[in-house]
ZAMARGU-4260 file (C-alpha; in steps of 0.2 Angstrom, whole numbers, plus 5000, padded with zeros to 4 digits):
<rodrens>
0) 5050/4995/4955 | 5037/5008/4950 | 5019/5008/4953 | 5006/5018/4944 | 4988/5025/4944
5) 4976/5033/4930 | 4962/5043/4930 | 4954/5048/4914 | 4941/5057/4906 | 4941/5072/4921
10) 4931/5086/4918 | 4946/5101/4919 | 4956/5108/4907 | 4973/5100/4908 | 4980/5118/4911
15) 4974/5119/4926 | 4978/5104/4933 | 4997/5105/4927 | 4999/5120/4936 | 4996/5109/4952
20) 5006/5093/4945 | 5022/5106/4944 | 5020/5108/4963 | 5022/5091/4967 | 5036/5084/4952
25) 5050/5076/4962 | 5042/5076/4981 | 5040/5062/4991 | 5023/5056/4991 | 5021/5060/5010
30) 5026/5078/5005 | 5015/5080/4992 | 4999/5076/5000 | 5002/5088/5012 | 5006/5102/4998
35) 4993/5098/4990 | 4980/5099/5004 | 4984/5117/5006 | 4984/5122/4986 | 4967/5134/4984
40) 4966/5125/4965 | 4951/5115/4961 | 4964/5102/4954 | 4972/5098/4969 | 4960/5088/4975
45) 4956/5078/4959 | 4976/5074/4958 | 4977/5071/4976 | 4965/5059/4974 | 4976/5050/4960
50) 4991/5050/4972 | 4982/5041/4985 | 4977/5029/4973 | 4997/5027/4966 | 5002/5024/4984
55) 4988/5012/4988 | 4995/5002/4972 | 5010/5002/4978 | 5005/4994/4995 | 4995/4982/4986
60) 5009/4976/4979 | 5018/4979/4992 | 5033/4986/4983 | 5039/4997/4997 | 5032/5013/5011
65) 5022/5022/5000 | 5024/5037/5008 | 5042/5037/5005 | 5042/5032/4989 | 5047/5046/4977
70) 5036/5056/4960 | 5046/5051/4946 | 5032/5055/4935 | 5016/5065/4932 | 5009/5066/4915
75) 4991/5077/4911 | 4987/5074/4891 | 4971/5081/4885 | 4955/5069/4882 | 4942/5071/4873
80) 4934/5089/4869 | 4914/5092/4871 | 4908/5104/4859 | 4891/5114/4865 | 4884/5128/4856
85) 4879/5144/4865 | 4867/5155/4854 | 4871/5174/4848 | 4865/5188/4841 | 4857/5186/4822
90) 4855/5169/4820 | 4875/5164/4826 | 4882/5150/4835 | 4897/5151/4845 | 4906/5134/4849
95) 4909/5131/4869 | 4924/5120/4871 | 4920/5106/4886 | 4937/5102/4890 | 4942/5086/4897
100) 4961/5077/4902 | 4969/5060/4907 | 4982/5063/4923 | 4996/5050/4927 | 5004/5047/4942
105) 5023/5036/4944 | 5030/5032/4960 | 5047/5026/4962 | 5056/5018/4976
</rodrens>
């Protein structure tokens, strides 16, 4: 059985936070909340937040220990972009991309 959680619509680029999903692919849920409690990236916290909420679902459901139950999963797709305009020199426009991303968590047993 496999439980999963969603958050959507975060304000980071996906980049960034996939360089922190790589970290914890395959680990035991246990040992990737301690891995990322030490990560300097801004991104650990949001997708540690999203791993405590896969492992409360998986409680809730009571499906197995949460904290042994394994990252089968982790998907980070891009959202929606907000476009801003930044003024420039002689009447120009640049266009500052807002970025925004969806992050996925799957635990298995």
């Amino acid at each position: 059985m496999e439980t999963r959680a969603k958050l959507k619509y975060v304000r980071i680029t996906p980049r960034k936070v996939r360089r922190v999903t790589d970290v914890i692919k395959g680990k035991k849920a246990g040992d990737a909340m301690i891995s990322l409690d030490f990560l300097p990236h801004r991104g650990s916290r949001i997708v540690s937040k999203v791993l405590k909420s896969a492992m409360a679902n998986a409680e809730q459901k009571k499906v197995a220990d949460p904290e042994s139950m394994k990252i089968s999963q982790v998907f980070v797709d891009q959202g929606p972009t907000m476009k801003r305009m930044s003024p420039r020199a002689m009447g120009r426009a640049d266009v500052i991309r807002k970025r925004t991303c969806h992050i996925t968590i799957l635990l298995e047993e």
